[in-house]
C-alpha positions as CSV (number, residue, x, y, z in Angstrom):
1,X,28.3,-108.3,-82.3
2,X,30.3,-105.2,-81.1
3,X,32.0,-105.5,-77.9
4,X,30.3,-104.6,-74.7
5,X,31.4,-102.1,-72.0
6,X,34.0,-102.7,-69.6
7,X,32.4,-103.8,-66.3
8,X,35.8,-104.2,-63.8
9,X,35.9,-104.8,-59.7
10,X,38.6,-104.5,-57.9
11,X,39.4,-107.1,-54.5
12,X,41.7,-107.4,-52.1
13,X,42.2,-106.8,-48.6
14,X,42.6,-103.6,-46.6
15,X,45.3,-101.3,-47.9
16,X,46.0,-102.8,-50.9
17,X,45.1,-100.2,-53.0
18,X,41.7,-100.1,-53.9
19,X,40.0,-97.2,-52.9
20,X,43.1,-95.4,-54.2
21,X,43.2,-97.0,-57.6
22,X,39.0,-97.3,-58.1
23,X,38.8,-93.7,-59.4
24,X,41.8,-93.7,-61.4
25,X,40.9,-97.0,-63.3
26,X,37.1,-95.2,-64.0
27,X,39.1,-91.6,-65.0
28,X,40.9,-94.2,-67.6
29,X,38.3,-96.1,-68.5
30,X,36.0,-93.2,-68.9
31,X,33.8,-95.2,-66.8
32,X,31.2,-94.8,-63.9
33,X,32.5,-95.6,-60.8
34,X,29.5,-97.5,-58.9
35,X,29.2,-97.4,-55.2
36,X,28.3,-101.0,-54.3
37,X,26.7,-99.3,-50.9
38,X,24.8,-96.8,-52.4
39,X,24.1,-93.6,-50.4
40,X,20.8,-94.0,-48.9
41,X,21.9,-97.7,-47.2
42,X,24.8,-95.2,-45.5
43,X,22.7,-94.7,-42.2
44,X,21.9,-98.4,-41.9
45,X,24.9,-99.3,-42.6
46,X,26.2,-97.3,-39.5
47,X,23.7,-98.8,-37.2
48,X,24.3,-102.3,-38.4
49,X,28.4,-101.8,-38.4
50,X,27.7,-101.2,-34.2
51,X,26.1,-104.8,-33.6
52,X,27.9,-107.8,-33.4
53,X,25.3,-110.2,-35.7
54,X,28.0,-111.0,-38.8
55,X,24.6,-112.5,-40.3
56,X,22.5,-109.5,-40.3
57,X,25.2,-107.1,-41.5
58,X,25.9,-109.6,-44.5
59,X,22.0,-109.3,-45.2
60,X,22.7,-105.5,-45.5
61,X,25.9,-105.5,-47.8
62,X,24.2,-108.1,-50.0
63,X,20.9,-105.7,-50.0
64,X,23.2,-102.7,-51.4
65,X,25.2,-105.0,-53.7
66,X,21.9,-106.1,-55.3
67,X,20.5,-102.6,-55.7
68,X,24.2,-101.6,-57.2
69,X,23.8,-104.7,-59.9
70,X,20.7,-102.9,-60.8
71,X,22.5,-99.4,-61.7
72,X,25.6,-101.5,-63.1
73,X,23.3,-103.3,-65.5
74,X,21.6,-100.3,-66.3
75,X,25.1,-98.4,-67.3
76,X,25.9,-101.6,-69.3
77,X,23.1,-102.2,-71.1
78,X,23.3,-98.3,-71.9
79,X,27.1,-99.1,-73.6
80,X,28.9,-97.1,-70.9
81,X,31.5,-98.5,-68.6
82,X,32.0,-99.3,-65.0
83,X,34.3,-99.7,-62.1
84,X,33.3,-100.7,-58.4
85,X,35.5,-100.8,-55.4
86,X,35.0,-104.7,-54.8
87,X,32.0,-106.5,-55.7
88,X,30.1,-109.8,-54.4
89,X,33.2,-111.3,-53.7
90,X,34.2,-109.7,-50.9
91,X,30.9,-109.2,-49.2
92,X,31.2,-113.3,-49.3
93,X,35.0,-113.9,-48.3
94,X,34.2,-111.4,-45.3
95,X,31.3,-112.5,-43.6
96,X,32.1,-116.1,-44.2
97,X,35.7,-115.8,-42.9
98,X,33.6,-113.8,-39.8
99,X,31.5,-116.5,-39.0
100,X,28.6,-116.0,-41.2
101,X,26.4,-119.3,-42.1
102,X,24.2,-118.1,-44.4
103,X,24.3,-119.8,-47.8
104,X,23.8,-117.9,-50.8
105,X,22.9,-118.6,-54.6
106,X,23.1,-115.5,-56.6
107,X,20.5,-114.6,-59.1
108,X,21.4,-115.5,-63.1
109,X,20.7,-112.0,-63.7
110,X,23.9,-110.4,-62.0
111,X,26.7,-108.5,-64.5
112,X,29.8,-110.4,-64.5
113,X,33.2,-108.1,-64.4
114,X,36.5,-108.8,-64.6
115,X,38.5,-108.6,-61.6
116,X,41.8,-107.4,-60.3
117,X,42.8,-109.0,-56.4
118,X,45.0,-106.1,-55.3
119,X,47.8,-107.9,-53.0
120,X,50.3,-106.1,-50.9
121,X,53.3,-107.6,-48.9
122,X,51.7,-107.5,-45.1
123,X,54.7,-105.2,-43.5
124,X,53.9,-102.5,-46.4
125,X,49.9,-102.9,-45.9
126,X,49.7,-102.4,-42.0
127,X,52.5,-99.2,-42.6
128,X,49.4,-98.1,-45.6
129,X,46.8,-98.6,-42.3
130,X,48.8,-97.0,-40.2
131,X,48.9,-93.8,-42.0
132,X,45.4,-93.6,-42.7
133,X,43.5,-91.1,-40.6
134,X,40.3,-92.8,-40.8
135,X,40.1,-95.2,-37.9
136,X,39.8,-98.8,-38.4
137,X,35.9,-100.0,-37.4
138,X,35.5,-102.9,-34.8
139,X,34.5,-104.8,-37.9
140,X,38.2,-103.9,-39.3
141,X,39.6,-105.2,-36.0
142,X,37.7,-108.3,-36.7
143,X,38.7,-109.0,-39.9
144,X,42.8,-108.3,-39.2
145,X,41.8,-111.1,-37.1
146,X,40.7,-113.5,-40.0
147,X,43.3,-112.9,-42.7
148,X,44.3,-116.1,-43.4
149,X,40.9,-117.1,-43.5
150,X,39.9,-114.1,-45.7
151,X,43.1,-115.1,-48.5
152,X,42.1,-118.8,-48.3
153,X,38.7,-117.7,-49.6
154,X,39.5,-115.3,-51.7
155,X,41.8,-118.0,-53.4
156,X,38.6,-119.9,-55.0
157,X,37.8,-117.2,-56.9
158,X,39.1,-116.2,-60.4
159,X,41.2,-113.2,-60.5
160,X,44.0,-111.5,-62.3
161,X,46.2,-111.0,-59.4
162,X,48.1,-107.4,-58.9
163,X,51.2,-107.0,-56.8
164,X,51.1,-103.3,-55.5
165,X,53.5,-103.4,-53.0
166,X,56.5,-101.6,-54.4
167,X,54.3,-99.6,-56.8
168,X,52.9,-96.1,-57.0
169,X,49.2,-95.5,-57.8
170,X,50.0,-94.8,-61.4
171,X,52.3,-98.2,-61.7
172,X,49.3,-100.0,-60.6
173,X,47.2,-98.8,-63.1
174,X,49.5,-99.6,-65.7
175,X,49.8,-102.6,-64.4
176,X,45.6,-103.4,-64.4
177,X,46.0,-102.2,-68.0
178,X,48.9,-104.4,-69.2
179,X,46.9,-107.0,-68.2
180,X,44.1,-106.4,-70.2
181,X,46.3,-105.6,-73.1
182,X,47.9,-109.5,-72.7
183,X,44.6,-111.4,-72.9
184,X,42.6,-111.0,-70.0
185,X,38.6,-110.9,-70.8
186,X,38.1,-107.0,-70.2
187,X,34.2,-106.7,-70.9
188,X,31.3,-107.5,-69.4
189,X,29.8,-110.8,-69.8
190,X,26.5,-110.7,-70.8
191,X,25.7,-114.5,-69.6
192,X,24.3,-115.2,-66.7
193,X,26.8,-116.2,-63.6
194,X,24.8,-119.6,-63.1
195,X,25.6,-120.0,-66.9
196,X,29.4,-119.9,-65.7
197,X,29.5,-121.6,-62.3
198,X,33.0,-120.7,-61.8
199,X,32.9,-117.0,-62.5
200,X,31.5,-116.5,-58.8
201,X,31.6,-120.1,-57.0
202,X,29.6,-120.2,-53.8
203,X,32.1,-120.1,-51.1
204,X,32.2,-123.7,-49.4
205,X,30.6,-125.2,-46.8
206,X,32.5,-125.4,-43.5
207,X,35.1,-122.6,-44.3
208,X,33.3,-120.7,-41.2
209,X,35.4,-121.1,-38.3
210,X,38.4,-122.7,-40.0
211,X,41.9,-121.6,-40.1
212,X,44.3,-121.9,-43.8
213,X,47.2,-123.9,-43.2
């Protein structure tokens, strides 16, 4: 069997890197870079982004996630690569960490990508914020609110875990590819996730509304 495409996600909280690092890991992939919100959920998104119901706006994202696996499984089963800017993952950790109740089993049909948690030392990641001109959204506010909560959650999930802290952009990269080059799984798995519980656990019950020691 020839090897599939590459199907890669970055993770990790804001300022670590991702949005920075997403287009240069599809420019070296010669990938597609998948929006996971694609463009026509932009408007709703906006409108849902200015109400305070966590469960409805985790309703949207998982909406455009689903309609993104679509186009991702398209572009794999076509033999061509891909890179998103986080994946189901975060859209989980988030709302949950934000109060969210909702319990979710995800469909056996989803692609399954391998993926990089950007980390950042906290002092280096607020300076990154800082210096950003786009201003941070309420629900930004509320999730610098919830980072322990976010980190704990993001813990139960497998990841190959990249420092970018002291690093340029291009280090980074390197980095993301030296790890595929020392055994990380870098393609697509064409399995089902409920075929591999642990690929994408269901984040537990009761981690709304609790703090991480």
């Amino acid at each position: 069997m020839p090897d599939q495409p590459r199907f890669e996600s970055l993770e990790g909280l804001r300022g670590t890197g991702k949005s920075t690092i997403a287009p240069m890991l599809a420019a070296a992939r010669q990938a597609v870079l998948v929006s996971t919100v694609p463009a026509f959920y932009q408007p709703l998104r906006r409108e849902v982004d200015r109400r305070a119901n966590a469960e409805a706006r985790m309703c949207l994202y998982l909406s455009a996630l689903f309609t993104a696996a679509e186009e991702i499984q398209c572009h794999i089963k076509s033999g061509v690569p891909v890179v998103v800017e986080s994946y189901f993952t975060r859209c989980l950790t988030s709302h949950h960490a934000l109060g969210a109740r909702l319990d979710v089993t995800l469909p056996t049909w989803l692609p399954t990508p391998v993926t990089y948690y950007l980390v950042c030392a906290d002092a280096e990641r607020r300076r990154r914020l800082a210096a950003r001109n786009k201003p941070a959204s309420r629900w930004d506010v509320l999730t610098e609110s919830v980072i322990d909560r976010v980190t704990d959650a993001y813990a139960s999930f497998p990841m190959q875990r990249v420092d970018t802290t002291r690093l340029t952009p291009e280090e980074v990269l390197r980095a993301i590819t030296a790890t595929d080059t020392q055994g990380a799984h870098s393609h697509a798995d064409t399995e089902p996730v409920g075929a591999h519980p642990h690929l994408l656990p269901a984040v537990p019950r009761g981690l709304a509304g609790t703090r991480g020691s």
